[in-house]
C-alpha positions in Angstrom: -18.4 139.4 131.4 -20.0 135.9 131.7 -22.3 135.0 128.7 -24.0 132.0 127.6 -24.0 131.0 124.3 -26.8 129.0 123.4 -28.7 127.2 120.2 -31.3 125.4 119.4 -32.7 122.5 116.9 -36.5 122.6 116.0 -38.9 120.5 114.0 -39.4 124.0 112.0 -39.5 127.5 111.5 -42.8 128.8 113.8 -42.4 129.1 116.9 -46.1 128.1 117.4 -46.6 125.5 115.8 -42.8 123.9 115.9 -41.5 121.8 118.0 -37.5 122.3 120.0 -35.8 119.2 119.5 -32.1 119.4 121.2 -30.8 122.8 123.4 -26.7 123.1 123.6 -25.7 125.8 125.7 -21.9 126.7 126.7 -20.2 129.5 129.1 -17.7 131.8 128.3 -16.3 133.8 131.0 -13.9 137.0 129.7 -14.0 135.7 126.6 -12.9 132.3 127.4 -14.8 129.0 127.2 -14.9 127.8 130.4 -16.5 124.5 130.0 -19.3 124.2 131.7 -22.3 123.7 129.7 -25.9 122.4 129.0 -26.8 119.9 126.3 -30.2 118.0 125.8 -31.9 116.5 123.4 -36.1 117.2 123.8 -38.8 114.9 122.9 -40.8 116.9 120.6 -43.9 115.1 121.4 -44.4 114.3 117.5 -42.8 112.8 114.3 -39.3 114.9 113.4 -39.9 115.8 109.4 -37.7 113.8 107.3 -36.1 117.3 105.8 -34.9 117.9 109.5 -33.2 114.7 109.8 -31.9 115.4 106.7 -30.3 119.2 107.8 -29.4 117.9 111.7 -29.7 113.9 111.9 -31.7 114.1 114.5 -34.2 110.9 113.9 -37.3 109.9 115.8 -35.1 107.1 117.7 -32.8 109.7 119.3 -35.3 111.4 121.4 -37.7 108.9 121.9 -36.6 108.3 125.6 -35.1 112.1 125.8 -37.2 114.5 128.2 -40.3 116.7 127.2 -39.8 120.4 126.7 -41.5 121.0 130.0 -39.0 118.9 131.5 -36.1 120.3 129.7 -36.8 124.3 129.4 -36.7 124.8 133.5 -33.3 123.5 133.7 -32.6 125.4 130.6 -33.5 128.6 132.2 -32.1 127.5 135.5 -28.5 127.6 133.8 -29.0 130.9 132.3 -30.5 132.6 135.0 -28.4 136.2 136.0 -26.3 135.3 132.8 -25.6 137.4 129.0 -27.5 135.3 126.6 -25.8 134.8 123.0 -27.1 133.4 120.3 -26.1 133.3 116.6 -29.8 134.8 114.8 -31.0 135.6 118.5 -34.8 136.0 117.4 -35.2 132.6 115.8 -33.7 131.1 119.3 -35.4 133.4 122.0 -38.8 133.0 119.6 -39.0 129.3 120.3 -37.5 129.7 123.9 -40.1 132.5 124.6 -43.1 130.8 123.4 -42.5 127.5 125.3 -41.8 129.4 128.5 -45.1 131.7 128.2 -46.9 127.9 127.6 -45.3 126.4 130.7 -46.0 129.8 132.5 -41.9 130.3 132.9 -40.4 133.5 133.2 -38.7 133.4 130.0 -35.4 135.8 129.3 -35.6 139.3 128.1 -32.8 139.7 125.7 -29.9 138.0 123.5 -26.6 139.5 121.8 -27.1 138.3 117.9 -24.0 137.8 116.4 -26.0 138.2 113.1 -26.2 142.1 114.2 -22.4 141.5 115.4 -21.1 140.5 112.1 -23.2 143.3 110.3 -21.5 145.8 112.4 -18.2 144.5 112.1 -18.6 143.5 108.3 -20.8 146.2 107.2 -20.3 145.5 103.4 -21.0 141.9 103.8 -24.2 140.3 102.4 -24.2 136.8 104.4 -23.7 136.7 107.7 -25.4 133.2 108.3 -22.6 131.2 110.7 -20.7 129.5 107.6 -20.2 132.5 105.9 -19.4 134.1 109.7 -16.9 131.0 110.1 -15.3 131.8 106.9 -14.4 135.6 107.1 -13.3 135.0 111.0 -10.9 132.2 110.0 -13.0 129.4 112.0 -13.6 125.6 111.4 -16.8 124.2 112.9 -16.4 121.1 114.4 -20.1 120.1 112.7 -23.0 122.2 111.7 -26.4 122.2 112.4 -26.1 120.2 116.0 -26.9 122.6 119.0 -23.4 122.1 120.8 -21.0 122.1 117.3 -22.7 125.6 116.8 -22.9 126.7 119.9 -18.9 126.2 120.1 -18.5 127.5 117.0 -20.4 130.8 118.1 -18.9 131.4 120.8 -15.2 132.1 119.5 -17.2 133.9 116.8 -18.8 136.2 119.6 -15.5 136.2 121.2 -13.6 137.5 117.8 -16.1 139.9 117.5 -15.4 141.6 121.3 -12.0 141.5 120.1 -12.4 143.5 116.7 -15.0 145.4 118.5 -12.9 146.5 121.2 -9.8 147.1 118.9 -11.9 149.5 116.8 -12.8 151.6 120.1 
């Protein structure tokens, strides 16, 4: 199976009326990352709140000279196209990816594995299953949080752990 794993930073929570400030997107092949991947940063076309700097460091400076979302997103979509989408809290991601493709009239994509629903079913007794607490019980060091490529590595070898425990319980 060939997936994408893929994560997003945003200016906030809404969809609608928040911005995507940086896509990170990585392939893993048969539960293997291959390497290839897909990294911008996206102009938000306004001023990044200073409690988003804070969480991501992502500052106004960074993306001043980076692409627009209607610049970014098609080549985005390009590198997923025919591919399994991944995504750690799919329907926060595939919210803001949906609603920018509907705006540029893109075709967006129709579904994402959650590893959220992942780690429910394979910890089923588990409150948290936010990606630190996910890191934790699978024995996994992020290399950075809240940067789209540090948790899109970081979700990945979760999703692949969780194939693993999946398949072991089968």
């Amino acid at each position: 199976m060939t997936a994408v794993v893929f994560d997003l930073e945003t200016t906030g929570l809404s969809p609608a009326r928040d911005a995507i400030l940086e896509i990170g997107a990585m392939v893993v092949e048969n539960g293997v990352l291959t390497g290839e991947m897909f990294h911008t940063l996206v102009n938000p076309g306004c001023n990044i709140p200073y409690f988003i700097t804070r969480i991501n460091g992502i500052r106004d400076s960074m993306v001043r000279d980076a692409p627009s979302i209607q610049t970014a997103l098609p080549g985005f979509l390009e590198f997923i196209a025919g591919r399994q989408l991944v995504a750690h809290n799919a329907s926060f991601d595939m919210g803001f990816i949906c609603e920018n493709a509907n705006r540029l009239n893109l075709n967006p994509p129709k579904h994402a594995i959650c590893t959220v629903e992942l780690s429910r079913r394979v910890f089923p007794r588990e409150r948290s299953h936010n990606l630190d607490a996910v890191c934790s019980r699978l024995g996994l060091v992020p290399n950075g949080r809240h940067r789209a490529l540090a948790d899109v590595e970081v979700t990945a070898q979760a999703f692949v752990k969780f194939q693993e425990l999946i398949a072991a319980r089968v």
